[in-house]
Structures are given as structure tokens and as C-alpha cells.
C-alpha positions in Angstrom: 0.0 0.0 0.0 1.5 3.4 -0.8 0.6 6.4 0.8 0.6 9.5 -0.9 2.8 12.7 0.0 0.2 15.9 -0.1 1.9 19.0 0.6 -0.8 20.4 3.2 1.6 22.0 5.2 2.5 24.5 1.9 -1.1 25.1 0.9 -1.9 26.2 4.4 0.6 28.9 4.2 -0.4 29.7 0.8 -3.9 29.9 1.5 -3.4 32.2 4.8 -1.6 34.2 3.2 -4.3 35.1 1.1 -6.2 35.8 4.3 -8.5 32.7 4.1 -9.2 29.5 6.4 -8.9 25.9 5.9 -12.3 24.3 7.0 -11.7 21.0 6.5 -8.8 18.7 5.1 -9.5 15.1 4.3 -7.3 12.3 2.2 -7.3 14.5 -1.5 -9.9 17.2 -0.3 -9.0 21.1 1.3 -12.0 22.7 2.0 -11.5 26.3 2.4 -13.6 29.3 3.9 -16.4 26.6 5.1 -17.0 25.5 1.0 -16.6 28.7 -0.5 -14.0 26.2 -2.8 -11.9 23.9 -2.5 -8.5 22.3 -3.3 -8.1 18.7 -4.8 -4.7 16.9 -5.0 -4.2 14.5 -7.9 -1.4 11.9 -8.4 1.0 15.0 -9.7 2.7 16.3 -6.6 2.6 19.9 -8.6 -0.9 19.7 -9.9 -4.2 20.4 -8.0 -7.5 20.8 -9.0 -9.4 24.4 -7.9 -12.9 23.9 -7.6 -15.6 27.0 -6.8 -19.0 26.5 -5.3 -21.5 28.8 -7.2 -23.9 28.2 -5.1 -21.9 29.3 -2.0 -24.1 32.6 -0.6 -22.4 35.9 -1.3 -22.0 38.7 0.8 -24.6 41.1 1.3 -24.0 44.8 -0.1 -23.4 47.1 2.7 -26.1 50.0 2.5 
């Protein structure tokens, strides 16, 4: 059985440096900013998948 090497430690700094929050992580899944998107690994160690949830709610304009 091989276990993969996912760089989590990296995308956490790159991600809070862009001022957001990682959720949730699980085996090829970052959730960041509670869904808002998310990161997947794959079986490149220098490729990931960016996914965006339109259906995430969007801030309300302040009046």
C-alpha cells in the first residue's frame, strides 16, 4: 500500500496568506472558507484541482 505525500503544510501557508481558512482537510480534499472552494490533490505532486461553489451565498452589499 502506498501512501501518498500531499503537501498540506504549503497550501496552508499559501492559503493564509491570502487571508483565508482551511475548513476542513481530508485524504485529497481542502476545504477552504467553510466551501466557499476547494483544493483537490491528484497523483502530480505539482498539480491540483481548484474547484468554486456557485452556489456558496455571497456577501450582502453594505447599504
Amino acid at each position: 500500500m502506498k501512501i501518498p505525500h500531499r503537501a498540506l503544510g504549503i497550501v496552508r501557508e499559501i492559503v493564509t496568506e491570502l487571508r483565508h481558512d482551511i475548513t476542513y482537510a481530508s485524504e485529497d480534499l481542502v476545504f477552504i472558507d467553510h466551501n466557499a472552494y476547494l483544493l483537490q490533490f491528484t497523483d502530480f505532486p505539482d498539480v491540483m484541482h481548484l474547484y468554486f461553489n456557485i452556489e456558496f451565498p455571497r456577501k450582502k452589499p453594505q447599504p
